[in-house]
C-alpha positions as a printed NumPy array, in Angstrom:
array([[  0.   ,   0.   ,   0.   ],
       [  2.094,   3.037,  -1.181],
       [  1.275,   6.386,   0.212],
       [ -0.138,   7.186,  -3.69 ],
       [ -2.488,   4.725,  -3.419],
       [ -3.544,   5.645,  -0.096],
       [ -4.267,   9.169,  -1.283],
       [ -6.415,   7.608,  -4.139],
       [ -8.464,   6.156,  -1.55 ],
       [ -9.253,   9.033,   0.539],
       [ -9.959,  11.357,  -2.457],
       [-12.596,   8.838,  -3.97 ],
       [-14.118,   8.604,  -0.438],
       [-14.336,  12.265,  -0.057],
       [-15.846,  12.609,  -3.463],
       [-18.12 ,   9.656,  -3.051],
       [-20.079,  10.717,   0.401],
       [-19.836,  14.767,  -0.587],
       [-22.605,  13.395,  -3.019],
       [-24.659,  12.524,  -0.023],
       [-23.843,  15.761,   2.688],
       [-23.206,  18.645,   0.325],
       [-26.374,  19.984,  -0.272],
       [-26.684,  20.787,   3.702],
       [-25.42 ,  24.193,   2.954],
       [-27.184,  24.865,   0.153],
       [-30.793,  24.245,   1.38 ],
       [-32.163,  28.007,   1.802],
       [-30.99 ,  28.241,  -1.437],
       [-32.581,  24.757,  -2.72 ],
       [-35.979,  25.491,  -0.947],
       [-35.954,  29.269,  -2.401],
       [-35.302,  27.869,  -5.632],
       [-38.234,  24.93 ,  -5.574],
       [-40.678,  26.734,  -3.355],
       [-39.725,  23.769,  -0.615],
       [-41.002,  24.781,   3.135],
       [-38.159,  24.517,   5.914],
       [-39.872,  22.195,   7.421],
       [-39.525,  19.932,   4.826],
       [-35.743,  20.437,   3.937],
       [-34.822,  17.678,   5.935],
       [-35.873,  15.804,   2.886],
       [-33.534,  16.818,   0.701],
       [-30.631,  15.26 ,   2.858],
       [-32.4  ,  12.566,   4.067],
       [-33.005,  11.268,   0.277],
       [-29.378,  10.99 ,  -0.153],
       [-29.083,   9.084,   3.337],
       [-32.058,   6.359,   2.658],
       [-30.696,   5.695,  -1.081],
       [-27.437,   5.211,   1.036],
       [-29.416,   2.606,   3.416],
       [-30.369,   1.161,   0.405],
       [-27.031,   0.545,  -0.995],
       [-25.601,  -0.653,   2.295],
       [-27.671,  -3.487,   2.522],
       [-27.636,  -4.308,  -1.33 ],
       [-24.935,  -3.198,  -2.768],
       [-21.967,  -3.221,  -0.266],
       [-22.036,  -7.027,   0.811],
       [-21.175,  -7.696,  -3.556],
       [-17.203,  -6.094,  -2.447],
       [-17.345,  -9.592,  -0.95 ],
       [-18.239, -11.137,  -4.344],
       [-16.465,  -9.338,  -6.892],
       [-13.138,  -7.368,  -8.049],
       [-13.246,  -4.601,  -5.986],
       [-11.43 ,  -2.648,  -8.269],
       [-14.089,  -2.961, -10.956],
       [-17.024,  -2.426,  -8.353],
       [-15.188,   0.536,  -6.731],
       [-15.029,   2.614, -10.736],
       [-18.567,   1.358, -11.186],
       [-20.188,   2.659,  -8.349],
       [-18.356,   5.676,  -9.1  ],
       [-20.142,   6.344, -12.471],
       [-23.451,   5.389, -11.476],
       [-23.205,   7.998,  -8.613],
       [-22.394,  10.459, -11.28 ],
       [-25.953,   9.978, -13.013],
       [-27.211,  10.905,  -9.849],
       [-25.595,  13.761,  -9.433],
       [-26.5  ,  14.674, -13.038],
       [-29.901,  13.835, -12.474],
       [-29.859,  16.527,  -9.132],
       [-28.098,  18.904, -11.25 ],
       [-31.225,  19.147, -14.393],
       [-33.517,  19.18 , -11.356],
       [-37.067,  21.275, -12.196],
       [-38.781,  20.14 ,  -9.04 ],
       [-38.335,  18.745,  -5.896],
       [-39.831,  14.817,  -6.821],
       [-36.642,  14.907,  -9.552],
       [-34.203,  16.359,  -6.811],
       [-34.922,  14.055,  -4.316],
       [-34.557,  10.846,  -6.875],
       [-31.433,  12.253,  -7.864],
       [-30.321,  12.621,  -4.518],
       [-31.415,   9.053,  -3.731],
       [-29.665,   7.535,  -6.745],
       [-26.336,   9.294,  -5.968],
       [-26.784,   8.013,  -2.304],
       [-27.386,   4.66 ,  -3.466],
       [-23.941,   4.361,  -5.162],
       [-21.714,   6.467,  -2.835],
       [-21.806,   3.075,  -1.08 ],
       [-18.654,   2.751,  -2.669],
       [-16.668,   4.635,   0.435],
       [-17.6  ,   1.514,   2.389],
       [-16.058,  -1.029,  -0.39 ],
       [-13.017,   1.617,  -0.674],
       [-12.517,   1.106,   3.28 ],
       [-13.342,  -2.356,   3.491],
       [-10.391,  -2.833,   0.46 ],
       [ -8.188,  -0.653,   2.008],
       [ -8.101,  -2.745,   5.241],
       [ -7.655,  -5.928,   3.42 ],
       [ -4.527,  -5.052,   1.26 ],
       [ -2.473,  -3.534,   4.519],
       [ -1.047,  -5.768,   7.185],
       [ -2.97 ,  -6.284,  10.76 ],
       [ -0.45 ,  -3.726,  12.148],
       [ -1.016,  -1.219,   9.586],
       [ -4.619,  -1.512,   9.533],
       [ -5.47 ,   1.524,  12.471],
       [ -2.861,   3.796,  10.597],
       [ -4.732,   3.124,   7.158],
       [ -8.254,   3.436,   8.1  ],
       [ -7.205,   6.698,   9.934],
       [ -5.846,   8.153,   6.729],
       [ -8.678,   6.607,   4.589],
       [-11.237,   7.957,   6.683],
       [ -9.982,  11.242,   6.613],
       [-10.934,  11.681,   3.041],
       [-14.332,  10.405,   4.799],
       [-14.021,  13.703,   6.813],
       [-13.056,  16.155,   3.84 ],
       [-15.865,  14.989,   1.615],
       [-18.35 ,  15.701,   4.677],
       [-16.481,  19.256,   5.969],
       [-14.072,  20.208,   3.015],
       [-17.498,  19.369,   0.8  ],
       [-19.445,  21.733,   2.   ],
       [-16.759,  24.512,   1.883],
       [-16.304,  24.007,  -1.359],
       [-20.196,  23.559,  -2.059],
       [-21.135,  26.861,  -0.079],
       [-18.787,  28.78 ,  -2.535],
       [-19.617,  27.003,  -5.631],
       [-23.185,  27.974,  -4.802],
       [-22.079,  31.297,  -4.02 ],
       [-20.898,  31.781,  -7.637],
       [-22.949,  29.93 , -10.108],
       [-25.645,  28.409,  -8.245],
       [-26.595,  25.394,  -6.21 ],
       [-26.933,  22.927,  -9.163],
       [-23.424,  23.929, -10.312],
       [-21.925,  21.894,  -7.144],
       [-23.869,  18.794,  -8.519],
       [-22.583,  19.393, -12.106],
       [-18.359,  19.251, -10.647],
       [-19.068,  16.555,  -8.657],
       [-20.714,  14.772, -11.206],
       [-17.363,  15.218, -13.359],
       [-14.769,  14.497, -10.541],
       [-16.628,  11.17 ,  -9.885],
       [-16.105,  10.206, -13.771],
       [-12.863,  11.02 , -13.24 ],
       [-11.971,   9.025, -10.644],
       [-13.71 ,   5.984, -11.75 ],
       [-10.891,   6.412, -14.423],
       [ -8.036,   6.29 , -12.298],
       [ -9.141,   4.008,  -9.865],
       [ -9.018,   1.26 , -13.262],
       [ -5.417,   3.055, -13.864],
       [ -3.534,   2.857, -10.787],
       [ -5.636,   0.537,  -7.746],
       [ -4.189,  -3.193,  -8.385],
       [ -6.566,  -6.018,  -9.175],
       [ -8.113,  -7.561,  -6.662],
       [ -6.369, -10.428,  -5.023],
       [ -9.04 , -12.639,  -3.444],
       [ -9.253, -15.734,  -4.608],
       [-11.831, -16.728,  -1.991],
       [-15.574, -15.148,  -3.037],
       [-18.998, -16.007,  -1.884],
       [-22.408, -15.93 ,  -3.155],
       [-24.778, -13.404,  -3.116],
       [-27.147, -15.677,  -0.987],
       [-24.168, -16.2  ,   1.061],
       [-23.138, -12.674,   1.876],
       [-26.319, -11.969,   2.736],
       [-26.21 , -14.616,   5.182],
       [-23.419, -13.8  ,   6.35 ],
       [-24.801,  -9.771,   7.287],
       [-27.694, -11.126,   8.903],
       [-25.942, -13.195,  10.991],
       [-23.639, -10.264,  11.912],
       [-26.933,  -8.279,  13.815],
       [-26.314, -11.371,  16.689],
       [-23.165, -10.364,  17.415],
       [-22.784,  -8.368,  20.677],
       [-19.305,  -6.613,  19.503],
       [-21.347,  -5.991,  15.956],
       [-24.14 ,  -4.907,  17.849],
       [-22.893,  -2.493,  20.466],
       [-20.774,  -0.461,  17.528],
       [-23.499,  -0.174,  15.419],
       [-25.467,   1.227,  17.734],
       [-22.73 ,   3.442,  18.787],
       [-22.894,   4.395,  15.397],
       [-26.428,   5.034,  15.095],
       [-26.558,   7.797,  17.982],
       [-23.424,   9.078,  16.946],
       [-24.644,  10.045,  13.528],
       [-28.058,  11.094,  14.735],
       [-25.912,  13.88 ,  16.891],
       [-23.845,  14.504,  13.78 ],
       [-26.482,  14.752,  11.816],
       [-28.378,  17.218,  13.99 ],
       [-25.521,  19.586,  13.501],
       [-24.609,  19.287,   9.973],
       [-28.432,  19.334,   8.284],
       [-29.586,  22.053,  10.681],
       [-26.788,  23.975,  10.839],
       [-27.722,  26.551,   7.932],
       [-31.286,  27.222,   9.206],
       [-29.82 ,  29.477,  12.082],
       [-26.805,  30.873,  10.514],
       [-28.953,  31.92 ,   7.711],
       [-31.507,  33.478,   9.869],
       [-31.538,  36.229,  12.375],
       [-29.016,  37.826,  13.675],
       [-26.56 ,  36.449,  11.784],
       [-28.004,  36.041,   7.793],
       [-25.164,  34.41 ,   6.492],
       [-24.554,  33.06 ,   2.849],
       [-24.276,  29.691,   1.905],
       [-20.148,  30.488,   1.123],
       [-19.741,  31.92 ,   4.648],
       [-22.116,  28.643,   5.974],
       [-19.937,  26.478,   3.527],
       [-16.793,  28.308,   6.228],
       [-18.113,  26.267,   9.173],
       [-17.049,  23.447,   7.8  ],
       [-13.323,  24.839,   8.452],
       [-13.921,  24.14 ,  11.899],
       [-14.894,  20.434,  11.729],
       [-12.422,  19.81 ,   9.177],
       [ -9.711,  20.517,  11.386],
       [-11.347,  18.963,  14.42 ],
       [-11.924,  15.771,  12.667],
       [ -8.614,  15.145,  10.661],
       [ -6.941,  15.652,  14.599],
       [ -9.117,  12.205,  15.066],
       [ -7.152,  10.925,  12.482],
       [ -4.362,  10.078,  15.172],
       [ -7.252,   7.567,  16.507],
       [ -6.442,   5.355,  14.201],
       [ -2.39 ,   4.912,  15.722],
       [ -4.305,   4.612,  19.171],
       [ -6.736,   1.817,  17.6  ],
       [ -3.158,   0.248,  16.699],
       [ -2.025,   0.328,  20.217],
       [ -4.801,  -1.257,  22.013],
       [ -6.388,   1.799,  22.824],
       [ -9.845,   1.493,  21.416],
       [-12.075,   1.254,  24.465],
       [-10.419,   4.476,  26.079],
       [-10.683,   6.483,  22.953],
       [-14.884,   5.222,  22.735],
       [-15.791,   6.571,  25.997],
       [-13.596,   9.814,  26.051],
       [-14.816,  10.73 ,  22.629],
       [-18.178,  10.178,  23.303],
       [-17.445,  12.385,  26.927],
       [-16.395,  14.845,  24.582],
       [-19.204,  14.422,  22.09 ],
       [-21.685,  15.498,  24.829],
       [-19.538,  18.966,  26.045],
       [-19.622,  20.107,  22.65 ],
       [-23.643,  20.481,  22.485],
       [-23.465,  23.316,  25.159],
       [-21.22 ,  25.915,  23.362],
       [-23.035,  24.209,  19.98 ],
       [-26.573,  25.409,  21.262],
       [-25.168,  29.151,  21.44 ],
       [-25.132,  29.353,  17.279],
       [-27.56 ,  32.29 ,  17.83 ],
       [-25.374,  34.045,  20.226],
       [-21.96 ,  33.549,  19.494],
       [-20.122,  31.97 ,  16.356],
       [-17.111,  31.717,  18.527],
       [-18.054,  29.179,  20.925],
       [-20.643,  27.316,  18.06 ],
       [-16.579,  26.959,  16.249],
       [-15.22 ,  25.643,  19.383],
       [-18.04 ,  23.142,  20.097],
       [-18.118,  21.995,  16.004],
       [-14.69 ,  21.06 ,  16.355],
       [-14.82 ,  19.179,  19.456],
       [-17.933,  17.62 ,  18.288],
       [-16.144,  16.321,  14.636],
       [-13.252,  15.264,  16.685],
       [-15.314,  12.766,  18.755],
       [-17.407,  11.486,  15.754],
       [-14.722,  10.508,  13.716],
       [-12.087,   9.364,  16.857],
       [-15.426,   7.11 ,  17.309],
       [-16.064,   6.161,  13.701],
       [-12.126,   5.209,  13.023],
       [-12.206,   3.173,  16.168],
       [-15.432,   1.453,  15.683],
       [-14.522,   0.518,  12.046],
       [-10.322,  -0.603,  13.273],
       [-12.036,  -2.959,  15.569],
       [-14.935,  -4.716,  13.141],
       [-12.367,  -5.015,  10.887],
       [ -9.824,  -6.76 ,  13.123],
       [-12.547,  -9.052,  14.711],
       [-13.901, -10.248,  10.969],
       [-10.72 ,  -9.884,   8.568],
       [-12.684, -12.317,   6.27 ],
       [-15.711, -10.471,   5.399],
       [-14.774,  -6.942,   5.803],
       [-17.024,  -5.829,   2.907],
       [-20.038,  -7.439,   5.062],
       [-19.197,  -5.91 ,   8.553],
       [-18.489,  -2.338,   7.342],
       [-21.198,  -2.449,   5.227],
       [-23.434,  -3.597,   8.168],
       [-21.971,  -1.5  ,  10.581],
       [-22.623,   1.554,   8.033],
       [-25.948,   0.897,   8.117],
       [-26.611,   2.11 ,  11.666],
       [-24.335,   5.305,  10.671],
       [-26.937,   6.278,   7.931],
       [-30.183,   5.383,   9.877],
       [-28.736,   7.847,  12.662],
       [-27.896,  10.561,   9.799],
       [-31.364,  10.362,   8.34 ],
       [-32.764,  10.399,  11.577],
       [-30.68 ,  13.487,  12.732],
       [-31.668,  15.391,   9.48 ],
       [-35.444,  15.119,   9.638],
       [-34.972,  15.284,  13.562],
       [-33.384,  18.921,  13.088],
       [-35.471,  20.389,  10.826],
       [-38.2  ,  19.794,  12.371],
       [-37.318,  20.477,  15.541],
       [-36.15 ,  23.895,  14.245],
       [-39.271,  24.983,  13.138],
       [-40.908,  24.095,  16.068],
       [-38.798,  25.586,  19.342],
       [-35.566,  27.097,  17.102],
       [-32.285,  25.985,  17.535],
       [-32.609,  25.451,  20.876],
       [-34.638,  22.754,  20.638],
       [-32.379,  21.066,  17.755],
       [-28.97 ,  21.543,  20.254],
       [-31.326,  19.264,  23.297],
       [-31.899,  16.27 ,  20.465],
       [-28.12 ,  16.263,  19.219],
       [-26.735,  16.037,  23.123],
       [-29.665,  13.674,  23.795],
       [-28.169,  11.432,  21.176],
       [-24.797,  11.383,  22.191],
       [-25.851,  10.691,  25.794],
       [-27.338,   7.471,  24.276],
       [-24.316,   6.661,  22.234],
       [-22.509,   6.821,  25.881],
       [-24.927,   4.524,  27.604],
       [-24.199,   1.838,  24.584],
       [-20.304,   2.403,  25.329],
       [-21.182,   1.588,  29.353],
       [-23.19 ,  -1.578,  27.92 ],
       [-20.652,  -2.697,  25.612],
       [-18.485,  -2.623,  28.154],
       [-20.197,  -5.36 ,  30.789],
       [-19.93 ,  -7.023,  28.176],
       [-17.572, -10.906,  28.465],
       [-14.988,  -9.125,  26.238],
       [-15.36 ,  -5.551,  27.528],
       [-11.752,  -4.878,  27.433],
       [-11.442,  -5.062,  23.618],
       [-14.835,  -3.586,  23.142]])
């Protein structure tokens, strides 16, 4: 695995999920454009997240079945048309299938990880995933910077048009430079999907996917609300200069990349329950986003710290405890990630409308309180030290 190839990975990750999380900055602009009520802006996120379900479930467990390679520049293209399809929008119905589609394939950052893991040695495998999931991060945070001021400029379907052309792109170099796969072991369809079911028994399975689920609900909260009071009184911000927040994250979130070396060392449980300590104090100075932008910085980039210190450990650990069916487990474990983002994105918007962002900063701590109590669960567990 040569540092070139690791960079590959990360980029086509970042690219791959911005398809699902950039339009969070963009959707004043979005609902202005297609008459959509705020209320119901939620939607436009949440499309993206349930096509990703979708493809979790379906699509991920075939990285178990096929080249990888060829799967990984597939899913790549197919995302594209989705993001096309967003782009020509007229109305909402064709924005939201767009959306959905595009979700449905950006599936492909959980065969990217799972491959990742499986060409690196067991010693390498916290370091890689760190660095992998970091492009995880910039496609979340750097895509939103990039789609605030691309909006800013030319309009919200322009960010769907670029992304629709880097995703062709790297579907071409992915067939260029990522070697073959080198599996000789594959499984059914029937099989795989065996295999996933049989994962949702497993306590270690279970506890980190529910981990997951609250984690992303609270991450969620933040992210798909986030505009609605920034864009509002006092502050009336832009989309570019909503697109800025995601400075913040970015560099609270690549700090978790050092996670992964802790993963390596046998550190995993600590870094779960401090994280998810942390995850909680950031919802105070987070609930003051109509006060102060100072401390709502402070408290984003605590708060993308602990998600991905979380995330990277979470995924180190599935990996290590089923290194034959990697695909399966991430894939599995990535389906509690996007029921907790959808539910965090209707969740916010709704609870905006209703009592403000007030009301929105009491559901995203309440979720990472429960993403605590799952930690203290996992860890009466038989194997709570590794867990």
């Amino acid at each position: 695995m040569t540092l070139g190839r690791k960079v590959l990975f990360a980029v086509v990750c970042a690219a791959a999920v911005a398809t699902v999380y950039a339009g969070q900055p963009l959707l004043a602009q979005v609902g202005d454009d297609l008459g959509v009520p705020d209320a119901d802006l939620g939607w436009i996120v949440t499309s993206g997240q349930l096509g990703y379900l979708a493809g979790l479930a379906l699509l991920v467990p075939l990285g178990d079945m096929v080249d990888r390679r060829r799967l990984i520049a597939g899913h790549l293209v197919l995302a594209a048309v989705g993001t096309v399809l967003a782009a020509l929008a007229a109305g909402t119905w064709l924005l939201l299938v767009g959306l959905a589609v595009a979700g449905l394939f950006a599936v492909v950052v959980q065969t990217t990880v799972a491959y990742a893991a499986a060409l690196v040695t067991p010693d390498e495998r916290g370091r890689t995933l760190g660095m992998v999931t970091s492009g995880v991060v910039i496609g979340i945070l750097g895509g939103r910077i990039a789609a605030g001021a691309l909006a800013a400029l030319w309009g919200w379907r322009s960010v769907y048009a670029a992304l629709a052309v880097l995703l062709v792109a790297l579907a071409h170099l992915v067939m260029r430079l990522l070697p073959p796969d080198p599996r000789t072991d594959r499984f059914t369809y029937r099989e795989v999907l065996a295999s996933l079911s049989r994962l949702f028994r497993e306590r270690l399975f279970l506890a980190r996917g529910l981990m997951a689920f609250f984690l992303f609900a609270s991450f969620g909260t933040l992210w798909s609300g986030l505009a609605l009071p920034l864009g509002s009184a006092p502050w009336h911000l832009s989309t570019a200069q909503i697109g800025l927040f995601g400075i913040a994250g970015l560099a609270g979130a690549l700090g978790a990349a050092r996670a992964g070396r802790w993963a390596d060392a046998g550190f995993v449980r600590a870094v779960t329950g401090g994280a998810l300590v942390l995850l909680i104090a950031s919802w105070p100075a987070i609930g003051q986003a109509s006060w102060s932008l100072w401390l709502l910085g402070v408290g984003v980039l605590v708060l993308d710290f602990a998600v991905q210190a979380v995330h990277v450990s979470n995924q180190h650990l599935l990996a290590a405890a089923f290194p034959h069916r990697t695909s399966s487990v991430i894939g599995g474990y990535m389906i509690f990630y996007s029921l907790g983002s959808a539910l965090g994105a209707t969740a916010t918007t709704t609870a905006f409308a209703i009592t403000g962002w007030t009301g929105s900063s009491i559901i995203g701590a309440a979720f990472a309180v429960c993403a605590l109590l799952v930690w203290v669960w996992s860890c009466r567990g038989r194997d709570g030290t590794s867990q």
